[in-house]
C-alpha positions in Angstrom: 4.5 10.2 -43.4 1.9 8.9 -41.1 -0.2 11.8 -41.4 -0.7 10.9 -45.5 -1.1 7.3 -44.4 -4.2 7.8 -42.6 -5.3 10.6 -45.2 -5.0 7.6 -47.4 -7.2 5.0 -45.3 -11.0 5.5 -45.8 -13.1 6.8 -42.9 -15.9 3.6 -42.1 -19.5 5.2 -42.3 -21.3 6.0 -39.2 -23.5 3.1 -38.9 -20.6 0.6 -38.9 -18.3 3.2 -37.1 -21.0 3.4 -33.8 -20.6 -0.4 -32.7 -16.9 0.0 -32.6 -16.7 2.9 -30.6 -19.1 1.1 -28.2 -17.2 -1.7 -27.9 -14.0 0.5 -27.0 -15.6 2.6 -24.8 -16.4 -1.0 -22.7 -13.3 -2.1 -23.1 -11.9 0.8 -21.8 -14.2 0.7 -19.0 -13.8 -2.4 -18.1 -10.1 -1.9 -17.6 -10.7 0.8 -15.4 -13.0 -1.3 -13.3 -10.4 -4.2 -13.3 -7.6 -1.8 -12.1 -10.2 0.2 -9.4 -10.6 -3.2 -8.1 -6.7 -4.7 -8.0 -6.2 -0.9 -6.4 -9.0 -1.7 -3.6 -7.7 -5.3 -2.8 -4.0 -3.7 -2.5 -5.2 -0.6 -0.1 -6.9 -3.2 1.8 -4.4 -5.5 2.5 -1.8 -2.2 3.3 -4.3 -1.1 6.0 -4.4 -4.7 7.5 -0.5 -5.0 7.8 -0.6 -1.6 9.3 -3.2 -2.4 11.6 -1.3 -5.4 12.9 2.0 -3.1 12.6 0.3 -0.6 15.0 -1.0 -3.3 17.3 2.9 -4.7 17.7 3.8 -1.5 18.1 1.6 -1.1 21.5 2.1 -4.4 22.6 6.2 -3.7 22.6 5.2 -0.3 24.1 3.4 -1.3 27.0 5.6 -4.5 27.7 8.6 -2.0 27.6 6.6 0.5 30.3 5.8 -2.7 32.5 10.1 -3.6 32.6 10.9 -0.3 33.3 7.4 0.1 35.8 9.4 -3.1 37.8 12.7 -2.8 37.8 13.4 -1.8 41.7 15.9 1.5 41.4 
């Protein structure tokens, strides 16, 4: 059925046709950039909370060694 519809619909000729698939082709590209960049501004705020993670981490770790460093046995 939708196969005889567009059998039905008449092709635009190729000097209209080009501007369209020009403007497509920057559309699509510009959603591509748009998600590379929301992507980027994610990844970069992951590896901050991780970096601050990790730093907590070390902090605990070496107040931890310093206790058990001073506690008389």
């Amino acid at each position: 059925m939708v196969g005889t519809m567009l059998a039905e619909l008449p092709a635009l000729p190729l000097h209209e046709a080009g501007k369209y698939v020009a403007g497509a082709y920057v559309v699509v590209f510009a959603l591509v950039l748009v998600y590379v960049a929301i992507m980027a501004v994610r990844l970069s705020r992951i590896e901050r909370d991780l970096g601050a993670l990790l730093e907590q981490e070390r902090s605990l770790a070496a107040r931890e060694r310093e206790r058990v460093e001073s506690t008389p046995t």
